[in-house]
C-alpha positions in Angstrom: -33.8 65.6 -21.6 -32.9 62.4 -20.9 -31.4 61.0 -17.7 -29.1 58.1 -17.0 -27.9 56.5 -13.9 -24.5 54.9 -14.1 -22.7 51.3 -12.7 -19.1 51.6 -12.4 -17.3 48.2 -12.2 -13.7 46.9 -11.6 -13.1 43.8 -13.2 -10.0 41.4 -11.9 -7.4 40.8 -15.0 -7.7 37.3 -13.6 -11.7 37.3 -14.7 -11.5 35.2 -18.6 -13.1 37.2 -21.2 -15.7 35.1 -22.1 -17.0 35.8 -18.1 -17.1 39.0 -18.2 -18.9 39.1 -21.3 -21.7 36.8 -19.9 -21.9 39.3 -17.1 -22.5 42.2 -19.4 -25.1 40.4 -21.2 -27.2 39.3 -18.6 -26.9 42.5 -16.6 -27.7 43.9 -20.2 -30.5 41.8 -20.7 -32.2 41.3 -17.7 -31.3 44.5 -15.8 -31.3 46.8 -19.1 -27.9 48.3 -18.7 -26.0 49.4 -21.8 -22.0 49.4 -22.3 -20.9 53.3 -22.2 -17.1 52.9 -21.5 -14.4 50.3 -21.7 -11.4 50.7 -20.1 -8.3 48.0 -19.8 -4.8 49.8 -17.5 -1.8 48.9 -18.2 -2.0 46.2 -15.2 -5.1 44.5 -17.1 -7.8 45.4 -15.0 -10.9 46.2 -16.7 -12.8 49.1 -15.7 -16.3 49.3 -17.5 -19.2 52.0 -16.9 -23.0 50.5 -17.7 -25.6 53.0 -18.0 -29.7 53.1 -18.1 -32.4 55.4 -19.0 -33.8 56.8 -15.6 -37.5 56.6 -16.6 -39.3 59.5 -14.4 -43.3 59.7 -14.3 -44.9 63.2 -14.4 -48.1 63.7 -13.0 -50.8 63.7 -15.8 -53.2 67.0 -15.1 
């Protein structure tokens, strides 16, 4: 089964879109988060939910 630990962000309507998208990538590339949800209210925030695999190491007999 796999496992995933989460990031939860709240991103300022006042944040341009091309700076938030550099902010994913990197965090995407150099973090390895993945996009699971995009969410934009009716106020324009952005809330968006990264994820990663949890990678767990079991003992070897």
């Amino acid at each position: 089964m796999v496992e995933y630990e989460f990031w939860n962000l709240a991103i300022d309507r006042s944040q341009s879109r091309s700076a938030v998208c550099r902010m994913l990538t990197q965090a995407a590339e150099y973090q390895g988060w993945e996009l699971d949800r995009v969410r934009k209210d009716t106020s324009g925030q952005r809330s968006v939910r990264l994820r990663r695999k949890i990678i767990r190491m079991r003992p070897t007999v």
